[in-house]
C-alpha positions in Angstrom: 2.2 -4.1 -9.9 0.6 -0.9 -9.0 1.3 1.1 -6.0 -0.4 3.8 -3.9 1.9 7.4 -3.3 1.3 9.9 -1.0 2.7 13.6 -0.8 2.2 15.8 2.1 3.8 18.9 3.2 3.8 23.3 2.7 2.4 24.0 -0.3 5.2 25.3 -3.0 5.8 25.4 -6.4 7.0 22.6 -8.3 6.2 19.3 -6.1 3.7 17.9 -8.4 6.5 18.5 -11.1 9.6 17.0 -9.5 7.5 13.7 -8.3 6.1 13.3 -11.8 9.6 13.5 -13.2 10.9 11.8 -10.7 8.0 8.5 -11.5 9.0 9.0 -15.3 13.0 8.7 -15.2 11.9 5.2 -13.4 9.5 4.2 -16.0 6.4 4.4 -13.8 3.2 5.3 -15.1 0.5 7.4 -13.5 -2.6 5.9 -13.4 -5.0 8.2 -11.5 -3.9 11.6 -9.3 -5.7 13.7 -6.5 -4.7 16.7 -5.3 -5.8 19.6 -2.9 -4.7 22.0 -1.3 -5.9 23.1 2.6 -4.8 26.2 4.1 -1.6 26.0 2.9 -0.9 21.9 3.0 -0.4 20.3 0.1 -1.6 16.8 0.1 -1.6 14.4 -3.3 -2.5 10.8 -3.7 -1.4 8.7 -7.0 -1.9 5.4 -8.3 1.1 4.4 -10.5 1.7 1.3 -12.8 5.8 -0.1 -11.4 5.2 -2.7 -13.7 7.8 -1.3 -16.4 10.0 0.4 -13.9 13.5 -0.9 -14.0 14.2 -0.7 -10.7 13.1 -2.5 -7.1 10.4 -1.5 -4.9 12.9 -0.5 -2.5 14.5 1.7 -4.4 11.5 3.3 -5.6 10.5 3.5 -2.3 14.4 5.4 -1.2 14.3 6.9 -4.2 11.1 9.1 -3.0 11.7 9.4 0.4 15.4 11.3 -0.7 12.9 13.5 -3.1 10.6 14.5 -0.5 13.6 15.3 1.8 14.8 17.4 -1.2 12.0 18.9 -1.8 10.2 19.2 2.0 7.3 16.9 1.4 6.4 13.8 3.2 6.5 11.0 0.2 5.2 7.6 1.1 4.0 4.8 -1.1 2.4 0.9 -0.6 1.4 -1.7 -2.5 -1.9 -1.2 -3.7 -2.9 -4.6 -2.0 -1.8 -3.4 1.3 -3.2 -0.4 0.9 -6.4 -2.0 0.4 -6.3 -4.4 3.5 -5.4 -1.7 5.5 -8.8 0.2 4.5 -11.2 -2.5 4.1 -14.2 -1.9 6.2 
């Protein structure tokens, strides 16, 4: 099952680092990644492999919402198939 992440926030050091470490301890794999930075705001989208993760989808999905509190970044992430019904045109 793959699944569509999203980080947004002040650009710092270390937030692609913590999130990939973060995806890693869980066993999920990092398919593709896009990141730029505008002005200051940091904004990344991933699409990660949860297949092998031991854990839920919830959990994955508390698990980064806690990181981006820790780390001052908005974390979100979808199922990829919801993520593509909500942008088909």
């Amino acid at each position: 099952m793959n699944g569509i992440i999203t980080v947004l926030g002040k650009d710092k050091v270390g937030i692609i680092a913590k999130v990939c470490v973060y995806l890693s301890e869980q066993g999920i794999n990092i398919l593709d990644i896009s990141q730029t930075i505008v002005q200051g705001y940091f904004n990344m989208m991933m699409i990660v492999d949860m297949e092998n993760s031991g854990i839920s989808f919830e959990e994955i999905y508390q698990g980064l919402n806690d990181l981006g509190k820790e780390i001052g970044v908005e974390i979100k992430i979808q199922h990829e198939a919801i993520f593509d019904s909500m942008h088909r045109i």
